[in-house]
OpenMM code with the backbone's topology and positions (N, CA, C; nanometers):
from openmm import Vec3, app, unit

residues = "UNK UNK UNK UNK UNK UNK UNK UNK UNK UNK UNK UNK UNK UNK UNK UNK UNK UNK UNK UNK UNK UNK UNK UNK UNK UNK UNK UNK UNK UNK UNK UNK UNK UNK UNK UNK UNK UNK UNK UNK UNK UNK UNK UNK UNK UNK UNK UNK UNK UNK UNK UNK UNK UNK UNK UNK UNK UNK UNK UNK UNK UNK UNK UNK UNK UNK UNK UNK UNK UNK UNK UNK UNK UNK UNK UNK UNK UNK UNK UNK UNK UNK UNK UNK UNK UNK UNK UNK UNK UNK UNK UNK UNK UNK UNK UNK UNK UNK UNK UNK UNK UNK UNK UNK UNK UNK UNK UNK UNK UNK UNK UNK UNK UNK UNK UNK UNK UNK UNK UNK UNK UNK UNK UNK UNK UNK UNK UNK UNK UNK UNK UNK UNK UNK UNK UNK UNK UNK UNK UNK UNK UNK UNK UNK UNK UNK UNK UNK".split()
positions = [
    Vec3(1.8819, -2.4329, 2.4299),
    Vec3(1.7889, -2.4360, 2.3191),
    Vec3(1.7185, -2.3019, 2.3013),
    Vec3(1.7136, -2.2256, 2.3966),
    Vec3(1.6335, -2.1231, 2.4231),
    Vec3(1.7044, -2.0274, 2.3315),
    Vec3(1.8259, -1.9975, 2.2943),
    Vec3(1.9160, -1.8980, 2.2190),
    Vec3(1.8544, -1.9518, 2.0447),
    Vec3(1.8406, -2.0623, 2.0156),
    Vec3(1.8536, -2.1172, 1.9161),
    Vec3(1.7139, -2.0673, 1.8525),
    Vec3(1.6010, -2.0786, 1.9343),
    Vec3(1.4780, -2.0582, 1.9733),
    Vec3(1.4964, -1.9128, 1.8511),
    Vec3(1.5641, -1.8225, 1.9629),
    Vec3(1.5492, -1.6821, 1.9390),
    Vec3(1.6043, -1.6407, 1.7608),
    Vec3(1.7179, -1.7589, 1.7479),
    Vec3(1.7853, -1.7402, 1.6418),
    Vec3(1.6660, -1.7825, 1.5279),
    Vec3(1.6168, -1.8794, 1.5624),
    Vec3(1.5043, -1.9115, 1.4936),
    Vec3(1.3792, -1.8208, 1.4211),
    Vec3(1.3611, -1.7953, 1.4791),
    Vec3(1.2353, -1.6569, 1.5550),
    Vec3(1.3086, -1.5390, 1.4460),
    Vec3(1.4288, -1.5230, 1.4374),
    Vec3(1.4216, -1.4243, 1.3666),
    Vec3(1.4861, -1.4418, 1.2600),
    Vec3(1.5051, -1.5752, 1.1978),
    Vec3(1.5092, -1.5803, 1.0639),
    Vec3(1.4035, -1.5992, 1.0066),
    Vec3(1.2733, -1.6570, 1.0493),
    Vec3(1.2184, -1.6577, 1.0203),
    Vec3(1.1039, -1.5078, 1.0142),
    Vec3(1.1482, -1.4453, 1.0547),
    Vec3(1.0846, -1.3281, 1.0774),
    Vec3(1.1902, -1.2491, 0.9492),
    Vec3(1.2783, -1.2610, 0.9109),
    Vec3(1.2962, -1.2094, 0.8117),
    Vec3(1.3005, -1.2537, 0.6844),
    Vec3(1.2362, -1.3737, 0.7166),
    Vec3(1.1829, -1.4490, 0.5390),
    Vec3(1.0586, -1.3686, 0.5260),
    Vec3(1.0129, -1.3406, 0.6274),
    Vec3(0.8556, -1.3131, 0.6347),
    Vec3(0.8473, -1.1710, 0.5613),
    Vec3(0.9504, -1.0585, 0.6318),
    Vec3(0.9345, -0.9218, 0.6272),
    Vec3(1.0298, -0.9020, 0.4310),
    Vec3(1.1106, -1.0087, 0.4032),
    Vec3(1.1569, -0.9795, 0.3087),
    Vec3(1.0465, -1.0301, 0.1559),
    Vec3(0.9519, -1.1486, 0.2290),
    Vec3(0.9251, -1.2456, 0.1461),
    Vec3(0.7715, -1.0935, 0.1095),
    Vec3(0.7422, -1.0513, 0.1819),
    Vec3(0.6178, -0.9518, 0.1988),
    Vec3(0.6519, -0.7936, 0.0784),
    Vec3(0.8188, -0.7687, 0.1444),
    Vec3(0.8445, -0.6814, 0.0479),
    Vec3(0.8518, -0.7093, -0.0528),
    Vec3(0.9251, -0.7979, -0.1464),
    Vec3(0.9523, -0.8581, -0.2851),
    Vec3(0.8157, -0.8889, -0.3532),
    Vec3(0.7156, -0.9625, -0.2917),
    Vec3(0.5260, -0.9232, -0.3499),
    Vec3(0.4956, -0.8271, -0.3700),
    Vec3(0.5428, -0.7400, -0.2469),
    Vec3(0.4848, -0.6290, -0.2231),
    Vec3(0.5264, -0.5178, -0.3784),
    Vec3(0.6443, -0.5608, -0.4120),
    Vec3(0.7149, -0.4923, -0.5145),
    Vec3(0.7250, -0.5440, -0.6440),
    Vec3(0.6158, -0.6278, -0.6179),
    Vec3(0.6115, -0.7379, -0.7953),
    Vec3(0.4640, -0.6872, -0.8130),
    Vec3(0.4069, -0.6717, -0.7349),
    Vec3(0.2500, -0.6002, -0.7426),
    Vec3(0.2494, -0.4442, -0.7514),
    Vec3(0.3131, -0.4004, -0.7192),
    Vec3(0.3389, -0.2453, -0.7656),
    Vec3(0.3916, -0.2135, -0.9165),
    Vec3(0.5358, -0.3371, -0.9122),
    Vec3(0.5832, -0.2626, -1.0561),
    Vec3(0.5101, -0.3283, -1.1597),
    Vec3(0.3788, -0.4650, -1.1584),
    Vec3(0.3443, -0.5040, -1.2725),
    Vec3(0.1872, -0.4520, -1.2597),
    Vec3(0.1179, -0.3981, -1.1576),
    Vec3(-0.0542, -0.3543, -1.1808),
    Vec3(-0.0665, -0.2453, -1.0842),
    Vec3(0.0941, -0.1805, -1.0407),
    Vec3(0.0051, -0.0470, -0.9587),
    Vec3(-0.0130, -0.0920, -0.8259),
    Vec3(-0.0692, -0.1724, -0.7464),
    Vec3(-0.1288, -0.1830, -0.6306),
    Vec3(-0.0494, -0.1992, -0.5426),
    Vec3(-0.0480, -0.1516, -0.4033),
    Vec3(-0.0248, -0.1500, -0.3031),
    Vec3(-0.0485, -0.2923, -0.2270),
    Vec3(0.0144, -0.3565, -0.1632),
    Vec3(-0.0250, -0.4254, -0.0896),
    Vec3(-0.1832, -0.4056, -0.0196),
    Vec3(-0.2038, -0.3120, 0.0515),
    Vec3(-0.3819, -0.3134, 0.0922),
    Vec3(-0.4584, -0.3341, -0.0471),
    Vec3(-0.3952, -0.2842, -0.1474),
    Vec3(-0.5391, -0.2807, -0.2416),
    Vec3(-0.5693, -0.4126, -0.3507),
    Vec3(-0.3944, -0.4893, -0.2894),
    Vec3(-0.4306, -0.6382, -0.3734),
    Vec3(-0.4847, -0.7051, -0.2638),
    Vec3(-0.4801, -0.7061, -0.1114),
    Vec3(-0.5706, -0.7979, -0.0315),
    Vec3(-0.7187, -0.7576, -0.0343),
    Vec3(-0.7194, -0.6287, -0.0637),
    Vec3(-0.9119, -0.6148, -0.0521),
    Vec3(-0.9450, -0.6723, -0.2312),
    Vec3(-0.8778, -0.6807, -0.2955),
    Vec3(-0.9242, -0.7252, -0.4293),
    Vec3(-0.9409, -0.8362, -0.3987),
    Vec3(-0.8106, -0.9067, -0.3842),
    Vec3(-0.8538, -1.0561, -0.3204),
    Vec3(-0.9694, -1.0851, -0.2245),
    Vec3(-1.0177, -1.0705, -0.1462),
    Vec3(-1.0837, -1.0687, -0.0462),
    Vec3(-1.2908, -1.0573, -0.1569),
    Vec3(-1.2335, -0.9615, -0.2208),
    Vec3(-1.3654, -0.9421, -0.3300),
    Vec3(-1.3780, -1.0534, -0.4026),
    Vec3(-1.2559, -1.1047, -0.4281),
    Vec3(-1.2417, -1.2274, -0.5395),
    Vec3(-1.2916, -1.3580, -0.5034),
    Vec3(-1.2576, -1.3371, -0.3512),
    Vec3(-1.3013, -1.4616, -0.2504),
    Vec3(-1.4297, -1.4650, -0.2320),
    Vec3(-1.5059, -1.3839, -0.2179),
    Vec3(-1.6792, -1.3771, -0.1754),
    Vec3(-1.7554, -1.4144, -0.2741),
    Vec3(-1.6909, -1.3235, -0.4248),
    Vec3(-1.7159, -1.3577, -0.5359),
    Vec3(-1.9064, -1.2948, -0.5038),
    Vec3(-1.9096, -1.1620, -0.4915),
    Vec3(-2.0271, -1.1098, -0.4719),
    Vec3(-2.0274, -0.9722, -0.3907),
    Vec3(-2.1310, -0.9079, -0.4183),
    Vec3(-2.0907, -0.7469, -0.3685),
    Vec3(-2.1051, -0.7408, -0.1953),
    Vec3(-2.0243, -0.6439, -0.1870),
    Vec3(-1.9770, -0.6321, -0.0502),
    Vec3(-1.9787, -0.4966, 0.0200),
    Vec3(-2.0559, -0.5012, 0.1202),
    Vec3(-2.0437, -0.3522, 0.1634),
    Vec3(-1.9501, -0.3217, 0.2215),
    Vec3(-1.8530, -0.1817, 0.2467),
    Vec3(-1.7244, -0.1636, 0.3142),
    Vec3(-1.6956, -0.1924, 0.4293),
    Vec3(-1.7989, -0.1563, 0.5006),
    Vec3(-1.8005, -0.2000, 0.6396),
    Vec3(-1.7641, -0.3490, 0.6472),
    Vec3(-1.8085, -0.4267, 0.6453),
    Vec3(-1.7865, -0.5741, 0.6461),
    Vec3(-1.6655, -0.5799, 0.5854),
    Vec3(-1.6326, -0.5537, 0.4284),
    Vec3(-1.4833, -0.5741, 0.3777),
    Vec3(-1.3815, -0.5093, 0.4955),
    Vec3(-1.4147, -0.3838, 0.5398),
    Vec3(-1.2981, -0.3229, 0.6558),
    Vec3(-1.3077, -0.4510, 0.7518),
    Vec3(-1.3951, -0.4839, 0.8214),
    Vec3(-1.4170, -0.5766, 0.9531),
    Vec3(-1.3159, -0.6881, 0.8968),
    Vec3(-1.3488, -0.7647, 0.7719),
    Vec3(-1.2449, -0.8721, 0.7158),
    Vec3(-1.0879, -0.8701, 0.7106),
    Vec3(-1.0938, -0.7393, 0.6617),
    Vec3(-0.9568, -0.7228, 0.6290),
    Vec3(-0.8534, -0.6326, 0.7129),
    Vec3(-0.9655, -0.6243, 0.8376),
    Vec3(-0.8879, -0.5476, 0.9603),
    Vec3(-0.8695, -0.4094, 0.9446),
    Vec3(-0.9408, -0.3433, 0.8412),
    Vec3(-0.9088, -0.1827, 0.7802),
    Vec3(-1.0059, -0.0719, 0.8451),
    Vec3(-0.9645, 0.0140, 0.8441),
    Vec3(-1.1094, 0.1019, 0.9219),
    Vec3(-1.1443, 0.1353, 0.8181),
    Vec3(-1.3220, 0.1780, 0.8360),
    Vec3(-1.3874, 0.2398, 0.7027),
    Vec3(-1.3598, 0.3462, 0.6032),
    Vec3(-1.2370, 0.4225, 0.6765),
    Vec3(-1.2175, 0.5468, 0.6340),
    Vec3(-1.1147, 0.4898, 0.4856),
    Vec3(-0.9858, 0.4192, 0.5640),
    Vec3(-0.9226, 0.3385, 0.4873),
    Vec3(-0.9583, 0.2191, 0.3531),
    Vec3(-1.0463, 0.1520, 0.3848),
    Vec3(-1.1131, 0.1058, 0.3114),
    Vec3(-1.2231, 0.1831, 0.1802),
    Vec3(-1.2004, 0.2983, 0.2079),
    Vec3(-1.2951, 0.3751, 0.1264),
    Vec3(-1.2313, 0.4708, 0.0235),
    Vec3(-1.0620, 0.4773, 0.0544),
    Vec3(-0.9750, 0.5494, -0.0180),
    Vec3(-0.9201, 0.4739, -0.0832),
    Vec3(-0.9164, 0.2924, -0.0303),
    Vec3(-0.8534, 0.2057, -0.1354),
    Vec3(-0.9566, 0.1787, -0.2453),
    Vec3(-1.0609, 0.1412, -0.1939),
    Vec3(-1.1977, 0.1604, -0.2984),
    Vec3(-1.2154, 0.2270, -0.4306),
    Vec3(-1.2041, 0.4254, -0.3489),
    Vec3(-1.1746, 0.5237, -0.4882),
    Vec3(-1.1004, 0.4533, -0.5893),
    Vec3(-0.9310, 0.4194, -0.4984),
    Vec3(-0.8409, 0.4369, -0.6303),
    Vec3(-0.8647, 0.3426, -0.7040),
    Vec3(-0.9282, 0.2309, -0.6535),
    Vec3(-0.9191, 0.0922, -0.7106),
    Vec3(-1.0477, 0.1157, -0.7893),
    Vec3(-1.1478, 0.2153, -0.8512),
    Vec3(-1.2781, 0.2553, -0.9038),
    Vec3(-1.1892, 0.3340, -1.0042),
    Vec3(-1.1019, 0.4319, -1.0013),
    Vec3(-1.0310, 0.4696, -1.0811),
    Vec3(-0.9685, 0.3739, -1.1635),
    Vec3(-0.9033, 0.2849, -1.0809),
    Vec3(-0.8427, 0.1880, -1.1866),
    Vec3(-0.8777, 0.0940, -1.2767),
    Vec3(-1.0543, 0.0885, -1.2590),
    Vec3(-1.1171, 0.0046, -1.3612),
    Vec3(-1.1271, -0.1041, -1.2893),
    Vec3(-1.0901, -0.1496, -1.1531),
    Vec3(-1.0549, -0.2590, -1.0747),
    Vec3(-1.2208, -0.2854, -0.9995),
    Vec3(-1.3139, -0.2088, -0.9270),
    Vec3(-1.4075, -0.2471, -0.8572),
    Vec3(-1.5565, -0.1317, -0.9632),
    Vec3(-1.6497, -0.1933, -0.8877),
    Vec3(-1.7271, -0.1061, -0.9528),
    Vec3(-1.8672, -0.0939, -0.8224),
    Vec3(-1.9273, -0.0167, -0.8185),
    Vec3(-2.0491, 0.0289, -0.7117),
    Vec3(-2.1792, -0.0212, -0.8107),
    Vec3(-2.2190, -0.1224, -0.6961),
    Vec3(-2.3973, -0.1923, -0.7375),
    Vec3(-2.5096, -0.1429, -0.5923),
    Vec3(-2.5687, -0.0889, -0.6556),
    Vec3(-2.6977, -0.0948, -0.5344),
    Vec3(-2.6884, -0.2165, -0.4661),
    Vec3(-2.7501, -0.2147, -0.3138),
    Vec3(-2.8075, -0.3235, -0.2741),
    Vec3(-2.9461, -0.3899, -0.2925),
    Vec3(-2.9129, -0.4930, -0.3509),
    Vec3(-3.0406, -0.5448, -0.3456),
    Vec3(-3.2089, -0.5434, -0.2885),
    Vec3(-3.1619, -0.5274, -0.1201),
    Vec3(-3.3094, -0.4693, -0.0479),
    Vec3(-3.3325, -0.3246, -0.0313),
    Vec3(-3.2047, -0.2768, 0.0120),
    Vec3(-3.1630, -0.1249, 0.0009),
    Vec3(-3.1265, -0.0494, -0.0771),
    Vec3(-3.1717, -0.0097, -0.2236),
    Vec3(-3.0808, 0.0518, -0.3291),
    Vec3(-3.0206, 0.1750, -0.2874),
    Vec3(-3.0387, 0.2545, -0.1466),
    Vec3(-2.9503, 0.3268, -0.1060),
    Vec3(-2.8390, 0.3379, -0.0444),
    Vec3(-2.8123, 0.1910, 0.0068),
    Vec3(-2.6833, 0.1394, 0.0113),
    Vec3(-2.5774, 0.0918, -0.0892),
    Vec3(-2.4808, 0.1571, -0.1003),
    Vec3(-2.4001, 0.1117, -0.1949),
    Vec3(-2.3077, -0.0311, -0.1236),
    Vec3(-2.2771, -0.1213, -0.2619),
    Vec3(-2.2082, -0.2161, -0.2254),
    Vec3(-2.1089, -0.2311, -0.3526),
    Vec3(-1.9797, -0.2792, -0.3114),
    Vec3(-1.9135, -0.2903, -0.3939),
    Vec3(-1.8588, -0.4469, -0.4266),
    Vec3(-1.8073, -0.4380, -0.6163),
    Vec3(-1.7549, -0.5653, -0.6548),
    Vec3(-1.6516, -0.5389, -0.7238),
    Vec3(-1.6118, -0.6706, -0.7467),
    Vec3(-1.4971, -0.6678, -0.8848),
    Vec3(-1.5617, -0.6491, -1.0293),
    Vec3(-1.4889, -0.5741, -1.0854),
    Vec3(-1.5205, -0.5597, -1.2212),
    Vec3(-1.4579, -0.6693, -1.3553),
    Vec3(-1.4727, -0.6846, -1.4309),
    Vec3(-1.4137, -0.7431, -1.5182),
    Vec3(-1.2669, -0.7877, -1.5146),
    Vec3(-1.2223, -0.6504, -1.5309),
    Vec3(-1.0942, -0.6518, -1.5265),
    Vec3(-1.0272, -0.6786, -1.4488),
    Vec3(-1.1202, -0.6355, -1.2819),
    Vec3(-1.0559, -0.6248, -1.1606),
    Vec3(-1.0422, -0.8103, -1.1273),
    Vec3(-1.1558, -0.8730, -1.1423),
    Vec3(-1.0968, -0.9920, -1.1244),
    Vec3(-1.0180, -1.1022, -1.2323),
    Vec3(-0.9958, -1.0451, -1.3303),
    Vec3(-0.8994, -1.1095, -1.4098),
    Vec3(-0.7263, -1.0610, -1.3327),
    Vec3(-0.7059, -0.9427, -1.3539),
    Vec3(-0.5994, -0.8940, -1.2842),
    Vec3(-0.5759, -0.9424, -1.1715),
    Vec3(-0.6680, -0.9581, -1.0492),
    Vec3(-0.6755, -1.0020, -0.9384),
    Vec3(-0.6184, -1.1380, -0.9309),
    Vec3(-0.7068, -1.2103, -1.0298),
    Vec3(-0.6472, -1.3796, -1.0623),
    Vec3(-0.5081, -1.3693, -1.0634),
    Vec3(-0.4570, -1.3116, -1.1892),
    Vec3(-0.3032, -1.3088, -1.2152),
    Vec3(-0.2194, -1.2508, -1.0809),
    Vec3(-0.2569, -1.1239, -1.0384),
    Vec3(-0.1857, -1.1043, -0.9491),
    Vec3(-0.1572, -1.2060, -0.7959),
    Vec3(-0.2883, -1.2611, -0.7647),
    Vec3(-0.2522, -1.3824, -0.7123),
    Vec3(-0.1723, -1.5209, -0.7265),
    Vec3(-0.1047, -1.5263, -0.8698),
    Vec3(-0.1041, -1.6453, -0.8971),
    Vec3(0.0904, -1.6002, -0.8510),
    Vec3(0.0968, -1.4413, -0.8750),
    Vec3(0.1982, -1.4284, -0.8639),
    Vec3(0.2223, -1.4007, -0.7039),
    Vec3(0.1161, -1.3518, -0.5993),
    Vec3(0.1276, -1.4007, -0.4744),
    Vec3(0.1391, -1.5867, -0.3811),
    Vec3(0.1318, -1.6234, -0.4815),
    Vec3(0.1153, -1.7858, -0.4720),
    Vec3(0.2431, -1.8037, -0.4943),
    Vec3(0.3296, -1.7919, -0.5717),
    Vec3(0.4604, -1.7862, -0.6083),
    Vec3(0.5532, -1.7440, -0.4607),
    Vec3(0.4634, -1.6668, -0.4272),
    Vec3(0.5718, -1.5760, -0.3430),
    Vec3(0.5861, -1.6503, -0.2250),
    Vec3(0.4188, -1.6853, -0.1959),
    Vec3(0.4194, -1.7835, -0.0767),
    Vec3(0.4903, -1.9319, -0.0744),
    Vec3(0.5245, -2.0230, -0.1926),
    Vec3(0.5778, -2.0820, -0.2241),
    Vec3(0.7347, -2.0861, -0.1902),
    Vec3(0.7816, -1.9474, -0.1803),
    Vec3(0.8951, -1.8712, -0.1945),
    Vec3(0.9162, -1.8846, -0.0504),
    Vec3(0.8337, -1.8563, 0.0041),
    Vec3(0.8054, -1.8432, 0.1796),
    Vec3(0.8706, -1.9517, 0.2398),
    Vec3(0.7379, -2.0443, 0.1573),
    Vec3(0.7872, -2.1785, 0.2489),
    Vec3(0.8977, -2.2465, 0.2450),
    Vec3(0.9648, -2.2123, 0.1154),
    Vec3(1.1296, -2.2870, 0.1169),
    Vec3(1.2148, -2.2231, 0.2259),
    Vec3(1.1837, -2.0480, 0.2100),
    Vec3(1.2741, -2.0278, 0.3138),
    Vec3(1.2343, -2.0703, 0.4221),
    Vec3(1.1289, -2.0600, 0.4852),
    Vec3(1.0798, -2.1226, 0.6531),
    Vec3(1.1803, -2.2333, 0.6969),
    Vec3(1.1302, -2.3326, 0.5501),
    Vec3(1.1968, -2.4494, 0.5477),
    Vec3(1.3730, -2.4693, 0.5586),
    Vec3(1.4222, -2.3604, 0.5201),
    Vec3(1.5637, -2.3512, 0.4899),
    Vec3(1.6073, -2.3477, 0.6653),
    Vec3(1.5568, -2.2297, 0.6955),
    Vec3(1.5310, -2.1899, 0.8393),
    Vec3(1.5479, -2.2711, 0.9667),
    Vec3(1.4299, -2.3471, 0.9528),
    Vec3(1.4265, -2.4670, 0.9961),
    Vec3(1.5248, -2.5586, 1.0407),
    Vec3(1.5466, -2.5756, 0.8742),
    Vec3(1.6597, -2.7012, 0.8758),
    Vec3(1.7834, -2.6343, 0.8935),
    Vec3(1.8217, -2.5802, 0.9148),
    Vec3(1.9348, -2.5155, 1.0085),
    Vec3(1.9578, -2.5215, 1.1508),
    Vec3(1.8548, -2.4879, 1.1477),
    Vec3(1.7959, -2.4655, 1.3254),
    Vec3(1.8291, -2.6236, 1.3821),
    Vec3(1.7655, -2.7474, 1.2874),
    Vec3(1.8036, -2.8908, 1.3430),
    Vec3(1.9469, -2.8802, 1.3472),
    Vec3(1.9712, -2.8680, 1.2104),
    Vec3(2.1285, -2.8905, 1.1812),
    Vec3(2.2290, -2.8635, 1.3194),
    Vec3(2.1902, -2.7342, 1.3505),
    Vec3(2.2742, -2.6604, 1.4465),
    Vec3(2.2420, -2.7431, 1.6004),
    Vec3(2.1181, -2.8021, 1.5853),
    Vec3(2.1046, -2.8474, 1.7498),
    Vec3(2.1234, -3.0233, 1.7342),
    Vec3(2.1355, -3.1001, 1.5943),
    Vec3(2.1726, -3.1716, 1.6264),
    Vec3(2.3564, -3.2179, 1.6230),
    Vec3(2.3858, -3.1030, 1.5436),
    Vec3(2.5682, -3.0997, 1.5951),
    Vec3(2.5638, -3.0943, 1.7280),
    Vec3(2.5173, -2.9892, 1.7923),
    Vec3(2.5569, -2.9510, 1.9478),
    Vec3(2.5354, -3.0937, 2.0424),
    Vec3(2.3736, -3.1507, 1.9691),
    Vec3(2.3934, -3.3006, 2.0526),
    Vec3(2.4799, -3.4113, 2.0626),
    Vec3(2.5290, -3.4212, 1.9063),
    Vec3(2.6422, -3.5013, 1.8457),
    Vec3(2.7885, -3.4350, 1.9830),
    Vec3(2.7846, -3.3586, 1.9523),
    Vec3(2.8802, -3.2717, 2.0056),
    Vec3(2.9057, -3.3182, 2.1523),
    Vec3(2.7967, -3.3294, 2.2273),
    Vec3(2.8124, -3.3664, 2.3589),
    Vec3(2.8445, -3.5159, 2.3812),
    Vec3(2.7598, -3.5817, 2.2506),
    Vec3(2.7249, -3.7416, 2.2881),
    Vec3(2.8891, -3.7555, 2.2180),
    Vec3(2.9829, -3.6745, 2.1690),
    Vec3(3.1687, -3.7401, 2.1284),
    Vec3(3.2103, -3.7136, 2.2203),
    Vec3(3.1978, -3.6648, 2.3668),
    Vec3(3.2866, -3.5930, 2.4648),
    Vec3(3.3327, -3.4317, 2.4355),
    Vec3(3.2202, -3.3438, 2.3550),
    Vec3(3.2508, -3.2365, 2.3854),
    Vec3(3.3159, -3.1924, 2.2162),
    Vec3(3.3423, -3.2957, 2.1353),
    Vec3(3.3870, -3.2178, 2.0122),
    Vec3(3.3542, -3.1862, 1.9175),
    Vec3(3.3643, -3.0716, 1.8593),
    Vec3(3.2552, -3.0491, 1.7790),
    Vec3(3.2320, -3.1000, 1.6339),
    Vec3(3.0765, -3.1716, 1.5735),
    Vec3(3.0859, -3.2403, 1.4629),
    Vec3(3.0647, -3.1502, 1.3234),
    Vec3(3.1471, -3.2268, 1.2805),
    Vec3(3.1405, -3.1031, 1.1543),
    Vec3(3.0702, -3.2019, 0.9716),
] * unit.nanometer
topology = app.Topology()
chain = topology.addChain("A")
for resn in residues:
    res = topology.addResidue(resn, chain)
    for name in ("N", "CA", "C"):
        topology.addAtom(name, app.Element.getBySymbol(name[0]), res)
């Protein structure tokens, strides 16, 4: 079982790495963004309220430096916009802009798709994986021949 295991393990590891690129490349060729800069949009979309970088980096696993260059471009793009903080107006905090969370919406709906996409293959995966181990059982429980 242990081989099957492994066979497992890496089909599913390449639904994952293929299912990541094909988003990854439906979000580039229809709004520009990079994979990092549609999860920190999302992530803005989710709080649904301004956010200082630090905390968005801590969320989204990014260091500040990183998080602050996806920021720019995504300020260029009409996508986020800089609000004072509330107690601190010398802290900047950032949100979605208009646009940024309309786009954001759509572009998720087309990451939802993808994940959808995911789970059939997992599922495909899967059911192979039985398929294959319950022939081999069949297989033993005929005296060894294999069921087809």
């Amino acid at each position: 079982m242990k081989s099957e295991t492994i066979v497992f393990s890496r089909q599913m590891l390449t639904v994952i790495v293929e299912h990541t690129r094909v988003v990854t490349a439906r979000l580039k060729e229809r709004w520009g963004l990079s994979y990092n800069e549609f999860t920190l949009l999302y992530a803005l979309l989710e709080v649904a309220r301004p956010v200082d970088t630090g905390s968005l980096g801590e969320y989204l696993l990014l260091r500040r430096e990183t998080v602050t260059g996806l920021l720019l471009d995504l300020e260029d793009k009409g996508l986020v916009v800089r609000v004072p903080g509330q107690k601190d107006r010398r802290v900047l905090l950032v949100q979605l802009s208009r646009k940024g969370a309309t786009e954001t919406r759509e572009a998720a709906a087309v990451a939802l798709r993808g994940v959808h996409e995911l789970h059939a293959g997992c599922a495909t995966a899967y059911e192979n994986l039985g398929r294959h181990a319950c022939q081999r059982e069949r297989a033993a429980w005929d005296g060894g021949r294999p069921f087809l």
